[in-house]
MARVO-978784 format. One line per field, with one value per residue (C-alpha): residue in one letter; x, y, z; residue number from 0. Coordinates in steps of 0.05 Angstrom, whole numbers. Layout:
residuo	(A|...);
xx	(X|...);
yy	(Y|...);
zz	(Z|...);
num	(NUM|...);
//
This chain:
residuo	(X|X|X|X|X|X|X|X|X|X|X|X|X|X|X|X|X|X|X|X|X|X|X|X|X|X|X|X|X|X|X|X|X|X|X|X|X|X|X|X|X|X|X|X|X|X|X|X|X|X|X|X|X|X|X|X|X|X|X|X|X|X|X|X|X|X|X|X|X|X|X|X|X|X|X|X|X|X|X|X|X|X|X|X|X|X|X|X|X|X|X|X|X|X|X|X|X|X|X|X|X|X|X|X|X|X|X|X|X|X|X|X|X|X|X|X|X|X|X|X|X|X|X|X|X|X|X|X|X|X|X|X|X|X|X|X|X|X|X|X|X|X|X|X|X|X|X|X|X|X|X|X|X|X|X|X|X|X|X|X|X|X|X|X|X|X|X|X|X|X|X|X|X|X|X|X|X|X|X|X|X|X|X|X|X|X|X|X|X|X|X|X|X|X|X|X|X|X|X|X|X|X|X|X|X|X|X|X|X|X|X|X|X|X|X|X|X|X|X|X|X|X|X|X|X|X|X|X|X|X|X|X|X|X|X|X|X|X|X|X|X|X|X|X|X|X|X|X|X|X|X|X|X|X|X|X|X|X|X|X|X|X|X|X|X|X|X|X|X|X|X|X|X|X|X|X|X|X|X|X|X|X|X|X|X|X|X|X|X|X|X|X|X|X|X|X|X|X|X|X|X|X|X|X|X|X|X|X|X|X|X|X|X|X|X|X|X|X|X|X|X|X|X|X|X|X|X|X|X|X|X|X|X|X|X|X|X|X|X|X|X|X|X|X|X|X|X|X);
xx	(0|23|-24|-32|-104|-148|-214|-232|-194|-238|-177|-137|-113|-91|-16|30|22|-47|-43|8|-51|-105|-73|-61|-126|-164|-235|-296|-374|-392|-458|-463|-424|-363|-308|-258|-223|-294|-307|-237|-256|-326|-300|-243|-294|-332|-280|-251|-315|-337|-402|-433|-423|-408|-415|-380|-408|-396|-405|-414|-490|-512|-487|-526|-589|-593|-583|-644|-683|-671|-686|-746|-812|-848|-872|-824|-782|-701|-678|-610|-571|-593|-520|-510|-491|-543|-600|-557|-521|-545|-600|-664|-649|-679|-749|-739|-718|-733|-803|-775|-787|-724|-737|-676|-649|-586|-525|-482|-415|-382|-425|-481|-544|-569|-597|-658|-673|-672|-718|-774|-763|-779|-846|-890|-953|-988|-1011|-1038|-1032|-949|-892|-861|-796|-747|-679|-625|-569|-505|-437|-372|-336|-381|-353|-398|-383|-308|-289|-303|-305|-361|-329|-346|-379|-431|-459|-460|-511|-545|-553|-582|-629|-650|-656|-708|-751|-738|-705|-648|-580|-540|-473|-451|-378|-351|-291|-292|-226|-203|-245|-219|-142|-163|-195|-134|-192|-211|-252|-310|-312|-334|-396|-409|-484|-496|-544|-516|-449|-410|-347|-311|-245|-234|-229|-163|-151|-135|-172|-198|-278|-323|-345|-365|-429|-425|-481|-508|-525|-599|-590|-531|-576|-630|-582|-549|-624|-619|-558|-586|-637|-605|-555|-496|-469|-406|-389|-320|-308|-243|-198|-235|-233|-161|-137|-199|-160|-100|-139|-152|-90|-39|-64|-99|-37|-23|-84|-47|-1|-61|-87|-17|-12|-88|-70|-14|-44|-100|-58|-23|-82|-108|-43|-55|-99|-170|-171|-222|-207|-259|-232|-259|-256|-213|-177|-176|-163|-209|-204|-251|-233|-259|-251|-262|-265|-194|-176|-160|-186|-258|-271|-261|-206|-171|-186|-165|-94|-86|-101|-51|5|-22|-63|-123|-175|-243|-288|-352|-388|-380|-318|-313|-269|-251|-190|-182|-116|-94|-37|-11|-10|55|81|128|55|25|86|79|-7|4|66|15|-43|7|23|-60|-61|-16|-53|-74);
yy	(0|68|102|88|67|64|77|-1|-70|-93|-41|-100|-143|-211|-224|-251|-323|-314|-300|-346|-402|-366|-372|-449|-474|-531|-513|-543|-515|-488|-487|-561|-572|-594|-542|-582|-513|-484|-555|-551|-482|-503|-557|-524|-468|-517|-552|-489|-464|-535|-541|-588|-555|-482|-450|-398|-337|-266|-225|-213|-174|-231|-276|-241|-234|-314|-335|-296|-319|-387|-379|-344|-337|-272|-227|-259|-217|-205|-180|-145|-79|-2|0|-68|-83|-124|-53|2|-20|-68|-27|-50|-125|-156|-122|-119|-185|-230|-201|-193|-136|-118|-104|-64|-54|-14|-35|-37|-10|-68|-81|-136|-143|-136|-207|-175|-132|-194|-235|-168|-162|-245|-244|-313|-341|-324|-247|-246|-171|-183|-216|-278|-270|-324|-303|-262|-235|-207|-176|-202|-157|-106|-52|15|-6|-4|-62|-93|-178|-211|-261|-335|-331|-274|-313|-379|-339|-313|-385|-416|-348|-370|-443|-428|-386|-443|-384|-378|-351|-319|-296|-235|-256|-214|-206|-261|-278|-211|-227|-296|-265|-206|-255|-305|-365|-417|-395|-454|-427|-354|-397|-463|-437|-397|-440|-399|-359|-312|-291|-248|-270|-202|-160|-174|-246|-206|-242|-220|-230|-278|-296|-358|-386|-444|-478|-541|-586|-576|-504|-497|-538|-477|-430|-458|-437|-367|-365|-385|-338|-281|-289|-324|-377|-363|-421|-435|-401|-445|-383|-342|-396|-412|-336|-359|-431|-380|-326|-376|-417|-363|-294|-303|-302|-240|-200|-186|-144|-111|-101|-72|-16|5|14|49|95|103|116|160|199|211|252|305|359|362|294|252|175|115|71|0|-52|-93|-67|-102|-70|-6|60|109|176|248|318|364|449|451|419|472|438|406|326|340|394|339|285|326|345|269|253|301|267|198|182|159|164|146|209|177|241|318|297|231|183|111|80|7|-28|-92|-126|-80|-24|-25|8|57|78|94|133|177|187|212|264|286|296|329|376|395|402|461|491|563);
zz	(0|-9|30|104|111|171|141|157|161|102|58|75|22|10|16|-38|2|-17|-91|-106|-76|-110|-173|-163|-131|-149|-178|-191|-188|-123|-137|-151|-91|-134|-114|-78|-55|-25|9|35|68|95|130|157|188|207|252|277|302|327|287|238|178|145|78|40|21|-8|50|115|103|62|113|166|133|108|174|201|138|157|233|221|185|158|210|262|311|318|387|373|400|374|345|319|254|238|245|233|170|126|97|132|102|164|139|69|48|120|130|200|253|286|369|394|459|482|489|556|549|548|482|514|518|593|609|644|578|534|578|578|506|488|457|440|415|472|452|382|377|371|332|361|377|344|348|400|352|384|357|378|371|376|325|352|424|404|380|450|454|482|530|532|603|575|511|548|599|528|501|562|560|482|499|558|508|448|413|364|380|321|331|288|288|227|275|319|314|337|400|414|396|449|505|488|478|433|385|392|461|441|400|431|450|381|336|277|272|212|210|158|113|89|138|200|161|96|42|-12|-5|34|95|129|156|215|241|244|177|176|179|128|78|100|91|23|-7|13|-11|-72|-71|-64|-119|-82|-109|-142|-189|-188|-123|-104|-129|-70|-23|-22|3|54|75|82|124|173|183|181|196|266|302|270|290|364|328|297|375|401|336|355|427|421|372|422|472|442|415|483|492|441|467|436|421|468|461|473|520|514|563|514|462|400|332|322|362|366|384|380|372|416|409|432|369|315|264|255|229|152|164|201|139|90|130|137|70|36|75|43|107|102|161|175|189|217|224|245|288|304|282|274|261|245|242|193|169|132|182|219|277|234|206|277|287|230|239|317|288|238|284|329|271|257|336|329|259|266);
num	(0|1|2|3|4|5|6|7|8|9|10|11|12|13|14|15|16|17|18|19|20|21|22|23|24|25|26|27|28|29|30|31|32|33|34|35|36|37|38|39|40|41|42|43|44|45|46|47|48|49|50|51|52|53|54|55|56|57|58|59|60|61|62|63|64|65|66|67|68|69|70|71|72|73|74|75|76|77|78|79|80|81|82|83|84|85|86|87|88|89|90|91|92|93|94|95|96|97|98|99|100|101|102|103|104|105|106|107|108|109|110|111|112|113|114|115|116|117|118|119|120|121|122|123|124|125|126|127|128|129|130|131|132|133|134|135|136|137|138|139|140|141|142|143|144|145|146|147|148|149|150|151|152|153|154|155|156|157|158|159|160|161|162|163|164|165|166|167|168|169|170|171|172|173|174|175|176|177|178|179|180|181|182|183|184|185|186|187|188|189|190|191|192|193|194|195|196|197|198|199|200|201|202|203|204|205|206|207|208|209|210|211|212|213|214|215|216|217|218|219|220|221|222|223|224|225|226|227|228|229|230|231|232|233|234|235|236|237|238|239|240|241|242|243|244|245|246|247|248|249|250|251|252|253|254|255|256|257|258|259|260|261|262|263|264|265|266|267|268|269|270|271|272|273|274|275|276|277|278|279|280|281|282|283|284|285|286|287|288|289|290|291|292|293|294|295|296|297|298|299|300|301|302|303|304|305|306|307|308|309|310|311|312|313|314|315|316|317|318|319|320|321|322|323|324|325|326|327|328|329|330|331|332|333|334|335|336|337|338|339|340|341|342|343|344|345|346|347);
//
């Protein structure tokens, strides 16, 4: 990369390891199941999640929204978090192509769901004036909250919640590993309880595109027909899912480097007058920071000085900011982004 880019780990792209396997993979049609590559991959998510069975697909929305579909029928209810991915930014999908009401609640700052808010929220057949509620998503790691993990302890208490209620409990993993990296656990720990779990390839783990589905087989062969649905099967997909095999066996390790350059950028952000920095409980690879009226310059005046010095930083709105690191942001680079917001700190 030539520019230094924070605007999201999903700028990330796949190393030379990755194209040299990309270019060699095996291939078949997905779609009839005949991709040896993509089998490879499903299996391997599969058994590194500890569930029956998984299935590629190309992205972490459509991943979301399929396994709701296949929980759920029209007119059915989602309890999630006011600033989880699954509401705030995947355009309304949960209504407009699941026929499903979304019921929010806030978010703790440690990014759950208060126990005692899900259990008021659960609604069943008994009142025919309201949806039934099916499923209890959560985020791990939740990316508005901070980046924050969700520890093994709290979604084991969320699955016995679902089971009481004969509910559904889908994990919004896009950067689950991050989480289990952050918590230093085993990943099928983080999602033993979850009926359905996603996690993202393309965003810390550096492939190219895709993300992964893990459930159990009857809901994968659900799942596989959404997929189908809504345009997803990708043919011979083998050439995808090798960066994927990569992603997975090589580049978790890695993502506690990403965690050490985001909290030393964070830390040293919270040094430079005007700047106000989110502290999460955990820190894993996003910071969130903002500016306050001591800082000379305002959110896009700040952007823009980045940007002309090849930095590349993610204005969320008016002020605030979020930074993501990735492979291929090194600790030279969080060097030269505090010097530079230094610099703007002292702009008349």
């Amino acid at each position: 990369m030539n520019k230094i880019d924070f605007r999201s780990d999903t700028v990330s792209h796949p190393t030379a390891k990755m194209r040299a396997a990309m270019a060699e993979a095996i291939v078949g049609d997905d779609v009839y199941g005949e991709d040896p590559t993509v089998n490879q991959l499903q299996d391997l998510a599969a058994d590194m999640l500890g569930k029956e069975a998984a299935l590629f697909v190309p992205s972490g929305t459509m991943a979301n929204i399929a396994a709701i579909v296949a929980h759920t029928q029209r007119g059915d209810e989602v309890i999630c978090g006011q600033n989880s991915h699954i509401f705030l930014n995947e355009q309304a999908s949960l209504a407009v192509v699941g026929g499903v009401q979304a019921h929010t609640l806030p978010e703790e700052q440690d990014g759950t769901l208060a126990l005692d808010r899900i259990t008021g929220a659960i609604r069943t057949l008994g009142n025919p004036h309201y949806p039934i509620t099916r499923v209890i998503a959560i985020e791990n790691t939740h990316n508005v909250m901070g980046g924050v993990p969700l520890t093994p302890a709290y979604t084991q208490q969320v699955g016995e919640l679902a089971k009481q209620h004969n509910l559904k409990l889908h994990i919004d993993g896009a950067r689950l590993f991050n989480a289990a990296v952050a918590l230093d656990v085993d990943v099928k720990d983080l999602v033993a309880p979850a009926d359905s779990v996603y996690f993202c390839l393309s965003k810390g783990l550096s492939a190219p595109v895709g993300s992964m589905i893990c459930g159990s087989k009857d809901f994968i062969a659900k799942v596989l027909r959404v997929r189908k649905l809504m345009g997803g099967g990708m043919r011979q997909a083998g050439i995808l899912a090798a960066a994927g095999i990569l992603a997975m066996t090589e580049m978790v390790a890695g993502l506690a480097t990403d965690h050490a350059n985001a909290e030393r950028l964070a830390v040293g952000l919270a040094t430079i007058k005007g700047v106000h920095v989110h502290q999460p409980t955990h820190r894993t690879n996003l910071v969130y920071f903002d500016l306050t009226e001591d800082f000379p310059l305002d959110g896009a005046g700040l952007t823009s000085y980045l940007a002309e010095h090849d930095i590349l930083m993610g204005n969320m709105y008016g002020s605030s900011f979020r930074a993501a690191t990735h492979h291929w942001i090194t600790a030279a680079h969080i060097t030269k982004t505090l010097e530079l917001v230094v610099q703007a700190a002292k702009a008349q």
